[in-house]
C-alpha positions as CSV (number, residue, x, y, z in Angstrom):
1,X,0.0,0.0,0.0
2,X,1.2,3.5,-0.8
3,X,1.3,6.1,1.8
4,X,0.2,9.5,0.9
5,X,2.9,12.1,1.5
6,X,1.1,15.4,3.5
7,X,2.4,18.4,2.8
8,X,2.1,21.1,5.6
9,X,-0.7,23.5,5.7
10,X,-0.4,26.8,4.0
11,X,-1.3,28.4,7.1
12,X,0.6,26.6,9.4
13,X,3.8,27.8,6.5
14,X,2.9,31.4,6.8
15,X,2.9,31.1,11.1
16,X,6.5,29.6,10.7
17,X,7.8,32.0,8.4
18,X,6.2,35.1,10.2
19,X,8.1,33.2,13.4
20,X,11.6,33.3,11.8
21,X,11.0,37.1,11.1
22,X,10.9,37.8,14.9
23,X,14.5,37.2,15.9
24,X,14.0,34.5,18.5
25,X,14.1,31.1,19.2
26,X,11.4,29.1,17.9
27,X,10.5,27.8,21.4
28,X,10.2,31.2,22.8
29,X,7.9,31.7,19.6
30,X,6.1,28.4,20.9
31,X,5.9,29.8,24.4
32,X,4.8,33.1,23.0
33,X,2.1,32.1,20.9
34,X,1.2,28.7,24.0
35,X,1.3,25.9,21.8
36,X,4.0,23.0,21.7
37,X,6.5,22.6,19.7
38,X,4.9,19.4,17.5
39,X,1.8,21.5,16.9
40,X,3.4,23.8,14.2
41,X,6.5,21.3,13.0
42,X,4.2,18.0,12.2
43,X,2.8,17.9,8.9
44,X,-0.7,17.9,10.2
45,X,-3.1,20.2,9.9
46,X,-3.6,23.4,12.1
47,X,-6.8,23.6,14.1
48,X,-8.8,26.9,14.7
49,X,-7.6,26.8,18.3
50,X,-3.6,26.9,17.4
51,X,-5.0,30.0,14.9
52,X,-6.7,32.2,17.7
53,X,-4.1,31.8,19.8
54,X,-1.4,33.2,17.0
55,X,-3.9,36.2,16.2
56,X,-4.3,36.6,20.1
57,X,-0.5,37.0,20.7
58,X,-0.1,38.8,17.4
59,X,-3.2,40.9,17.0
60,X,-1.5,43.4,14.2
61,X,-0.9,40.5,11.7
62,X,-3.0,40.6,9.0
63,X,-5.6,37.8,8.6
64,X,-6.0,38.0,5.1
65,X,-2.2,37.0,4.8
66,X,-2.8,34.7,7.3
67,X,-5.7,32.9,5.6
């Protein structure tokens, strides 16, 4: 049987690369935003949850980018 290979959420992309724009260390980004570490580097999806919480700690960034 093949496995299907995931690719990672456009979203959850666009959260990383906003994260390496900020100068710190990507668990202080983690800590920041109160997720765990796995939630943004598996290749699963993102849920709603790890969203609000990224707009709460970063309520400039502009949801349309986001989404």
């Amino acid at each position: 049987m093949q496995e299907k290979e995931q690719k990672v959420s456009p979203i959850k992309q666009r959260i990383l690369s906003f994260a390496d724009t900020l100068g710190i260390s990507k668990r202080e980004f983690y800590t920041l935003i109160n997720v765990s570490r796995g939630t943004l580097e598996s290749k699963t999806g993102i849920t709603e949850d790890v969203v609000n919480k990224f707009i709460k700690a970063f309520p400039d960034i502009n949801t349309e980018w986001l989404i």
